[in-house]
N, C-alpha and C positions, 0 to 999 in steps of 0.2 A: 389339169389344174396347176396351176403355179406357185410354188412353193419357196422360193428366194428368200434367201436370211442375209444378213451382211455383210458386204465385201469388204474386209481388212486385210490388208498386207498381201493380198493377192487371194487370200481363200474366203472360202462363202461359212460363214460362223453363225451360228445360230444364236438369234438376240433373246435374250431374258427381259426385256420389257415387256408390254400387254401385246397379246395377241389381236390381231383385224384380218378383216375379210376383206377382197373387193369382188365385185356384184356385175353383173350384167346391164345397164343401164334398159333392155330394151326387153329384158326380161328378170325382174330385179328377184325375184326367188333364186335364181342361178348363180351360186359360189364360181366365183373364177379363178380366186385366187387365195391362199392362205400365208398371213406374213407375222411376224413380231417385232416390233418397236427395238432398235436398238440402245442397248440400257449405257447410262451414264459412262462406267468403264470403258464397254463400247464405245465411246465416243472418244474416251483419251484415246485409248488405243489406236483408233482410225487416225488421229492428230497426230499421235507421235510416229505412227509408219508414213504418213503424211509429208514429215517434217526430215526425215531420211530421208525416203523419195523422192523428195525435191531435190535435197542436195546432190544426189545423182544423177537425174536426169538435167538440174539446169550446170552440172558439167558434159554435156554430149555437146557432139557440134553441132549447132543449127539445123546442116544439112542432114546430120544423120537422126534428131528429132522428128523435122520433115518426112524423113522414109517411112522411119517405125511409123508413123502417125497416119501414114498415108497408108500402110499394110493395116495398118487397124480396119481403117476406115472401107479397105478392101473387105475386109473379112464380116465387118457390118453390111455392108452391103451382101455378099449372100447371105447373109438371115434377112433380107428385107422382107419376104414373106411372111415367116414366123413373126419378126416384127410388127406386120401391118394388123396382123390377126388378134396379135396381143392389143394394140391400139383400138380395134375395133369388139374385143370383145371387152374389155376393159371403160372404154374413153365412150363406145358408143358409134362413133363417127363410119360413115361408109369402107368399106375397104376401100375403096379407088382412092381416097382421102388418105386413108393411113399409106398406101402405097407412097402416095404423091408427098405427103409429108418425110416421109423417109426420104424419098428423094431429094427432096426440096435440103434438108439438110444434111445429107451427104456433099450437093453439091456447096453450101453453105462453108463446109467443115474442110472441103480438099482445096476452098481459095481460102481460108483461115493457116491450111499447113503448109500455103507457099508466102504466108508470113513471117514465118520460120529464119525464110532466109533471104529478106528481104531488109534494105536499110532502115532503121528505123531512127539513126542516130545523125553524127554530121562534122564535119570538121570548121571550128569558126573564127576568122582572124582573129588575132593575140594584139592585143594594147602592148606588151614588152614586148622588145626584141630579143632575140632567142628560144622565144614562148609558142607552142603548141596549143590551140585550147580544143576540146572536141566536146561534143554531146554525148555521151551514154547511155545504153537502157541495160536495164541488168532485169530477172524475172523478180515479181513480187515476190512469191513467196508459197504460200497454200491459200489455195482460193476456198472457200466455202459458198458454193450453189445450192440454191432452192429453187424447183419448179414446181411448174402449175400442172394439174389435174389435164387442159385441153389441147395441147401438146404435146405429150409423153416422149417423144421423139424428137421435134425440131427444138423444142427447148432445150433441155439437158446439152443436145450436141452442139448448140449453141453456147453453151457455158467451157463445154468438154475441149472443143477444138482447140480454140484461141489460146485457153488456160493452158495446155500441154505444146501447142506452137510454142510460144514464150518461155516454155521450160519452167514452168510450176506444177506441182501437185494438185489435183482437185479434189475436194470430199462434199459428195454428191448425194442430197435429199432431197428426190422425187416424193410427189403428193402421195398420200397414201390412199389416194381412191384409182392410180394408175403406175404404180410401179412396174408393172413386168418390165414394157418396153426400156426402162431404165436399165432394169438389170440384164437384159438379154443382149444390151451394148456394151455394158462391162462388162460380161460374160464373153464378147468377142473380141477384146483385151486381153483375156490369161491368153502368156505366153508369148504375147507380144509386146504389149509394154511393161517396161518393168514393176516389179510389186512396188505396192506404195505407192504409184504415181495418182491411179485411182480408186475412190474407194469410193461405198455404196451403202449409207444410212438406211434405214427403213423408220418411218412415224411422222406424227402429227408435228403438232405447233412445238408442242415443250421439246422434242427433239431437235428441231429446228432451232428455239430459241438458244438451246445449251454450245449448239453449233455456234452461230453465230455471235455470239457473245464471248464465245473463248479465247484468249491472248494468245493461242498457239495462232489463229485464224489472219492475215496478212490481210485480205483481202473478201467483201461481203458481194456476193451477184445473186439477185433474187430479179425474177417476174411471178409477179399476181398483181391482187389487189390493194387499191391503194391506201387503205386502212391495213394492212400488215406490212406492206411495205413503212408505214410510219412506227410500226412496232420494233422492226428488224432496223430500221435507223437508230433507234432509242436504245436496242440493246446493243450495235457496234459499236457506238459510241464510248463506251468504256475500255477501249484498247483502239480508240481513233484506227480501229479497220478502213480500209480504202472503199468506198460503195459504188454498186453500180446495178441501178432500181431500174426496172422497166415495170412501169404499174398500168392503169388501166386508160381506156379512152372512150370516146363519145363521139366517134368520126363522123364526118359529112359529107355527102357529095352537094358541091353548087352547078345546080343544072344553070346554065343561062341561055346557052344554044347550042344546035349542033346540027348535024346532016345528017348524022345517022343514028335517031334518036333508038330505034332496035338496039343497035348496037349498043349505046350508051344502056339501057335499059338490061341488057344483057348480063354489061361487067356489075353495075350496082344489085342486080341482083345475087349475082355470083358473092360479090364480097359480103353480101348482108348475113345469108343463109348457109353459107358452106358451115361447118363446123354446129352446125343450128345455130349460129349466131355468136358462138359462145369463143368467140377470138377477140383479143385487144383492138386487131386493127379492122375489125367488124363493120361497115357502114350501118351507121344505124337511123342516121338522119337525113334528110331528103329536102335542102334548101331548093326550091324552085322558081323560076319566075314566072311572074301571076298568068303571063297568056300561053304557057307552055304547061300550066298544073292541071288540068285535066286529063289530057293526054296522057302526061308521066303518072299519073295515079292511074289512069285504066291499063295501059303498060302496067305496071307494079301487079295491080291486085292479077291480071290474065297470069304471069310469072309464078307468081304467089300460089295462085291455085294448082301451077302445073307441077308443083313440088310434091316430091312420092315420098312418103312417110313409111319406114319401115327401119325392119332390123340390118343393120351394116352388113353384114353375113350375105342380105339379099342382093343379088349384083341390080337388079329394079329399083333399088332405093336409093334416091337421090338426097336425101337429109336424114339421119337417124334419130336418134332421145337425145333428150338432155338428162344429162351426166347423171341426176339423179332425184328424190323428191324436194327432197329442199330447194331443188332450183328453179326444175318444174312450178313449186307454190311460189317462188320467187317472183319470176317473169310474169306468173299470171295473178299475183300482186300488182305489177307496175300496170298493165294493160287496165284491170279494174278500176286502178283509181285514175288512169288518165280518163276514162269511160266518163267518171263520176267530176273530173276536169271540165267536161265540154268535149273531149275527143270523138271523132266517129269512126268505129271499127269497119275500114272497107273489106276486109276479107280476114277470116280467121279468128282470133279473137278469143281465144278458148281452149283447152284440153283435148287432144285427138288419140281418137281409141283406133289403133292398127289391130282388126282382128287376127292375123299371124300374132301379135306380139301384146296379146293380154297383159295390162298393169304394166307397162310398158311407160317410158317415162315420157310421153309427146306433146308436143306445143304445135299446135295449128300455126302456119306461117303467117303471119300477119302485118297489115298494112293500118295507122291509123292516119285517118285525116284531120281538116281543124285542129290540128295542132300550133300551138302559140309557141313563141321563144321560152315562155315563163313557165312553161309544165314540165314538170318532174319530169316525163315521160322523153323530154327534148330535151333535157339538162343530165341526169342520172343514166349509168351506166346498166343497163337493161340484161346484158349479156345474154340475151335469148333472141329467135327467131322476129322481131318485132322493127319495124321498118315506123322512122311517121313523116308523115310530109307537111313543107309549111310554107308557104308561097311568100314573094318579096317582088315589092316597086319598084328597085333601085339595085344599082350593084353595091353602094353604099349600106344596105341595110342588110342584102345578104354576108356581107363582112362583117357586118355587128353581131349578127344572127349566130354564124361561123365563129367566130372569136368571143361568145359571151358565156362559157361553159369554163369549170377550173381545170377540164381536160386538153391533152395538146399532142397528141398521138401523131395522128394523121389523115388528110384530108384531101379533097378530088375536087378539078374544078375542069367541068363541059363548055369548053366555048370556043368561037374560033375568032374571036374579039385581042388581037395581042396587046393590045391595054390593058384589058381586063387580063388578060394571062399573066402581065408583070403586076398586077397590084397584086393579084393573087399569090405569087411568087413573093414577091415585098412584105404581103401584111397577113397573108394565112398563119395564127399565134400556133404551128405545130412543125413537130421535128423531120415530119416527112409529107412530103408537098405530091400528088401525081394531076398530072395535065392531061385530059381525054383519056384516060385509063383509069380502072378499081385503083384497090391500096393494094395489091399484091408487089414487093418487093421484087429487083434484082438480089441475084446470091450474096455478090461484093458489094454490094454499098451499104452506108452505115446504116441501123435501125435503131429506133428512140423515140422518144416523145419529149418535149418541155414540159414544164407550168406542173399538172400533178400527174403527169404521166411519165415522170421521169426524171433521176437524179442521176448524173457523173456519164461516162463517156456509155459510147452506143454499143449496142451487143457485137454486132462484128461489123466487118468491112475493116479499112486500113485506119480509122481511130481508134479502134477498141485497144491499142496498143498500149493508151493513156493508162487504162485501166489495167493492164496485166502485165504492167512493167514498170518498175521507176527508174524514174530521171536523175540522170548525173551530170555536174558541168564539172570538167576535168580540165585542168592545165599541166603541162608537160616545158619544164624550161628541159632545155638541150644542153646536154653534157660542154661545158667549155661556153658556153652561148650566157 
């Protein structure tokens, strides 16, 4: 069982706030983990070793940042087992999954620490003679993070990286239905980076809130939902913090044609269900066109079916629970009432009992059809196992179709029409575009959403720099000049 209290100033402090548990998602009588809310004091205290920390480490040199960061990243890396196990008995999700997440942002995290020492600035001609002018970046400051429960791993290190490349301090609050994996990355911190650079909250919203709200705090980086992301706007707002939101999405694939429609059938599968559905860049919509939709739905629902419901733990189980009951009656909220819409359940469609894994938190993988642009179910963010499909005449309508949602994540488009690939490219309203492939990102390139999936620069790649560094314009006249 897992016991982690709060990282301040380098040591693990036991919080005086309320006591929580976190649970087994696939077998929810199972205690996994015992934690307590870090209390108010706690929280200065984390600010103020925070605000040291900083000023120490954003004196190292770039290059020697880089190294320590890269030794970290080393040393996370062998816990990625321990890691993945926490993830999965925590988060729910398969091992293979938590493995691969770990991965996925290690690799994420060691091209963020060769940002380090990389140019970020520039030298720009001077209007006077004898004038020098240059760009600057200098690090923000102390960053304050919040992650989501479905991630436990590539999030945080996606906050973690960058913030400590750039040479600030980070003060770090993991969801409290998955904390270990947070704290087992700090944990392979002591010793190597210095105290203060990171530290490690534990609690709900009000700890969260108090965080981010505080004038010690430079800079705000939150993913979740887009209703708290509007909450955490509202509270940095009083100390004009620097923000940087990655909220939620309603991503698409537009099938219009292809050669290898398996294949295509393949990735949209992959991106729907992995995670049970329950990721930002999740496909959850299925624009088709009208002489290609049958096909693509008997494709879907065969896929659909072939998905193995069980406990992560089991190496046979290709999709685990969701996260937990309230999300469970959530998803099978949205399915009902699309039902009660006109929708037709082609496969799934309901609660599934894995006998290994009694009261276990499972959603049948599901596919709906007769889905219209105007239902909840193809507009609202579902975050669960649930796929719908919705046929189109025109490639003009599947762009309306595509772009008529206030989400802007990202989105997929099947075709081998290079017209339709630049309009797609030109007018897809989302912050990350893939061409004949899921939404699965490269390491380095930026990630983000528009519209309400996203406020201020992208979590990494070479812009996140916007974000975790401010800008100087510097003139330099020359002695005698």
């Amino acid at each position: 069982m897992y016991t982690f209290h709060s990282l301040i100033d380098g040591e693990w402090q036991a919080g005086t706030g309320e006591a929580f548990a976190t649970f087994n998602p696939a077998a929810p009588d199972e205690t996994v983990g015992t934690y307590r809310a870090t209390s108010a004091d706690g929280i200065g205290a984390a600010l103020d070793a925070a605000r040291l920390g900083q000023a120490r480490w954003a004196a190292y040199p770039p290059a020697e940042r880089a190294r320590l960061l890269n030794r970290f990243l080393d040393a996370v890396e062998q816990q990625t087992e321990a890691i993945a196990h926490a993830v999965t008995l925590e988060q729910g999700k398969p091992l293979a999954e938590g493995r691969g997440e770990t991965g996925k942002a290690l690799r994420e995290a060691r091209f963020m620490a060769g940002e380090a020492v990389r140019s970020h600035g520039g030298v720009v001609p001077a209007q006077k003679p004898g004038c020098r002018n240059m760009v600057l970046r200098r690090p923000r400051g102390v960053i304050a993070a919040i992650t989501p429960w479905n991630f436990p791993v590539l999030t945080p290190m996606r906050k973690i990286a960058p913030a400590l490349a750039h040479g600030n301090a980070i003060v770090l609050k993991p969801s409290e239905l998955t904390p270990a994996a947070a704290c087992l990355i700090a944990e392979a911190a002591r010793g190597i980076l210095p105290d203060g650079v990171m530290q490690i909250l534990q609690g709900g919203g009000s700890v969260g809130g108090a965080l981010v709200s505080d004038r010690r705090v430079h800079g705000v980086t939150f993913t979740g939902s887009v209703a708290t992301g509007k909450a955490i706007y509202a509270a940095a707002a009083g100390s004009l913090a620097e923000l940087s939101l990655e909220l939620g999405g309603k991503n698409a694939v537009v099938i219009n044609d292809t050669d290898d429609l398996d294949g295509c059938l393949d990735q949209v599968v992959g991106a729907a269900f992995q995670c049970a559905g329950q990721r930002c860049t999740a496909i959850s919509r299925v624009i088709v066109a009208a002489g290609m939709h049958d096909a693509v739905a008997d494709g879907l629902r065969a896929r659909a079916e072939a998905v193995v419901l069980g406990s992560g733990q089991d190496p046979a189980t290709t999709m685990g629970p969701l996260i937990n009951r309230e999300q469970l009656e959530r998803v099978a909220g949205f399915v009902d009432r699309a039902r009660a819409e006109g929708a037709a359940v082609l496969t799934g469609g309901g609660h599934a009992r894995v006998e290994a894994c009694p009261g276990g938190h499972f959603y049948q993988p599901t596919v709906l059809t007769d889905v219209t642009p105007g239902m909840e179910a193809a507009r609202e963010e579902i975050f669960g196992p649930v796929l719908t499909v919705t046929p189109y005449r025109d490639f003009d309508q599947a762009l309306s179709i595509l772009n008529d949602v206030d989400y802007g994540l990202t989105s997929s488009l099947f075709s081998n029409d290079a017209a339709l690939i630049q309009r797609f490219l030109d007018e897809s309203d989302n912050g990350m575009l893939h061409v004949n492939h899921g939404t699965v990102p490269d390491d380095h390139m930026p990630f983000g959403g528009i519209k309400s999936s996203g406020v201020g620069a992208y979590s990494v790649g070479p812009s996140a720099v916007q974000f975790y560094t401010t800008e100087h314009s510097a003139y330099v006249k020359q002695a005698g000049g």
